[in-house]
C-alpha positions as CSV (number, residue, x, y, z in Angstrom):
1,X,54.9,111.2,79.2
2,X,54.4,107.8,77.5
3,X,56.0,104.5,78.5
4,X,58.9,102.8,77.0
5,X,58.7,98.4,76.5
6,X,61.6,96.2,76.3
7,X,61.7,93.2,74.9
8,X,64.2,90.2,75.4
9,X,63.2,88.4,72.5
10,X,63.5,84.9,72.6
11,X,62.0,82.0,70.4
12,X,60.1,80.3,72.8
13,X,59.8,82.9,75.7
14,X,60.1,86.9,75.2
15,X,60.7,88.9,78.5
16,X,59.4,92.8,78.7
17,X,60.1,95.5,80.7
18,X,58.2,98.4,81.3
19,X,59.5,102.3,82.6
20,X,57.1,104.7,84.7
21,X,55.3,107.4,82.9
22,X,58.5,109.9,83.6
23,X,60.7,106.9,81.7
24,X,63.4,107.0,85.0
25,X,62.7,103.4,86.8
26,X,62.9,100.6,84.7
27,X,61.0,97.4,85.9
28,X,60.8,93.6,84.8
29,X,56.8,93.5,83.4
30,X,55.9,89.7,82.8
31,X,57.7,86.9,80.4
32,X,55.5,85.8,77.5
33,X,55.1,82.8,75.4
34,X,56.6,84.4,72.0
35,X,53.6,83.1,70.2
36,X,51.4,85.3,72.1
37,X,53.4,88.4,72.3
38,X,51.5,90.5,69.5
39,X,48.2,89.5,71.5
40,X,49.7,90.8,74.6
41,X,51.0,93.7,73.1
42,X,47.4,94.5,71.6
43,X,46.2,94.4,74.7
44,X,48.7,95.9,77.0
45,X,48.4,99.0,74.6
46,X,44.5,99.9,75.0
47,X,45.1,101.2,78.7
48,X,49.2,102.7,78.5
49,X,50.7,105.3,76.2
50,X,53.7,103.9,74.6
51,X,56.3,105.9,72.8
52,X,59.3,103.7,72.5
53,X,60.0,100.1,72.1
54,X,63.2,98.6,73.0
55,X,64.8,95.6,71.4
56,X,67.5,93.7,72.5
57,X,70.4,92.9,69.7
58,X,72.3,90.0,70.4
59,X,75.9,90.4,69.2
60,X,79.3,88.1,69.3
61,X,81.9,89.4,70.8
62,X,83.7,90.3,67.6
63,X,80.8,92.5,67.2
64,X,78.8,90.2,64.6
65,X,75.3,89.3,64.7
66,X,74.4,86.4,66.7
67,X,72.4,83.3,65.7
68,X,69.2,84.4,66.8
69,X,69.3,87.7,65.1
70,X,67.2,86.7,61.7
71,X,64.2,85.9,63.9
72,X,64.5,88.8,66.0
73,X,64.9,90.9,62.8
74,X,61.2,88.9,61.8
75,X,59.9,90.1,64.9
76,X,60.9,93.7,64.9
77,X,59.4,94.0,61.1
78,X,56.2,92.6,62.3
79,X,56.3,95.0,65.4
80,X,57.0,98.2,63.1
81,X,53.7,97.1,60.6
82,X,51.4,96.2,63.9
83,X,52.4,99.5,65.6
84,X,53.4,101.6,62.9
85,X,53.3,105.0,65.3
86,X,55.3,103.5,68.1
87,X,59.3,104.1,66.8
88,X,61.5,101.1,67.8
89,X,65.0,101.0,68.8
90,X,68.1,98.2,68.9
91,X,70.2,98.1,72.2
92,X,73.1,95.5,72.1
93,X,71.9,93.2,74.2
94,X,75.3,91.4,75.3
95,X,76.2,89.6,78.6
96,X,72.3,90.5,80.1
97,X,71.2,86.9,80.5
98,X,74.9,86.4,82.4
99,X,74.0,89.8,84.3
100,X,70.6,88.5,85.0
101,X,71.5,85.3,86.6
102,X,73.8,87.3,88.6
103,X,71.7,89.6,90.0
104,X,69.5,86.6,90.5
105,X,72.0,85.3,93.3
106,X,73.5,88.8,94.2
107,X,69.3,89.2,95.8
108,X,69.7,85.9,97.4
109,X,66.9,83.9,95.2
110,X,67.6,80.2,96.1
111,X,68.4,77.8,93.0
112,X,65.1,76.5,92.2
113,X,64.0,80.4,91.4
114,X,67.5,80.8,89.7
115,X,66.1,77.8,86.7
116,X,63.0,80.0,86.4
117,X,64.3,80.9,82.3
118,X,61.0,82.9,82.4
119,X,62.0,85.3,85.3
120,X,65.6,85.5,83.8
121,X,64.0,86.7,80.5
122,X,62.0,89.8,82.2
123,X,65.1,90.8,84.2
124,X,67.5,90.7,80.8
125,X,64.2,92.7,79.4
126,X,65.1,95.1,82.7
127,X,68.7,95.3,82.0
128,X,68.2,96.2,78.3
129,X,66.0,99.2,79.3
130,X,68.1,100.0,82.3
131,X,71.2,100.2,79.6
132,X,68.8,102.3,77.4
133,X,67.9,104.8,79.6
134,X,71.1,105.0,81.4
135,X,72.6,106.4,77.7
136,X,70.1,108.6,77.5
């Protein structure tokens, strides 16, 4: 089986998360400058099979788009004509950076590791494709 990628988009930073080649365990990949995703993404793909890209939709809590959504819209158009083969898929993306910081201090990550925004970023990414594959 192929892998499935994640993304917390983000306009400076985008976190991405990666399954196994069975698609059960979801793990935080790396945090990348959002300038440089599509590079990364180019290059990721020459040595893994992916089928499935993940991307996070922020929401309000009345269920409305969020700010942010028009650029992530951008980068899920650009990511559908670069990678035309590989489908993509939205995943309300609600509460994750709250859940991430959380789990940040639930594992007992001192506070100068909690202000890493990068590390936050790839464990939303792991909590959007944790929530994915858990509906599955």
């Amino acid at each position: 089986m192929a892998r499935i990628l994640a993304f917390d988009y983000g306009e400076k930073r985008t976190g991405i998360a990666v399954t196994d080649e069975s698609q059960i365990i979801a793990s935080g990949l790396t945090t990348v400058d959002t300038k440089k995703i599509f590079s990364f993404l180019t290059e990721y793909l020459k040595n893994e099979t992916v089928e499935l890209f993940i991307v996070g939709e922020p929401k309000q809590m009345n269920n409305t788009a969020s700010e942010s959504e028009h650029l992530i819209k951008v980068f899920v158009e650009k990511l559908s004509t670069t990678f035309p083969k590989i489908a993509i898929k939205r995943i309300d993306e609600r509460f994750t950076s709250k859940m991430a910081f959380q789990s940040m201090i639930d594992s007992g990550l001192k506070k100068k590791h909690r202000q890493n925004k990068a590390l936050v970023d790839e464990i939303s990414a792991t909590l959007i494709l944790q929530s994915y594959l858990h509906n599955q």
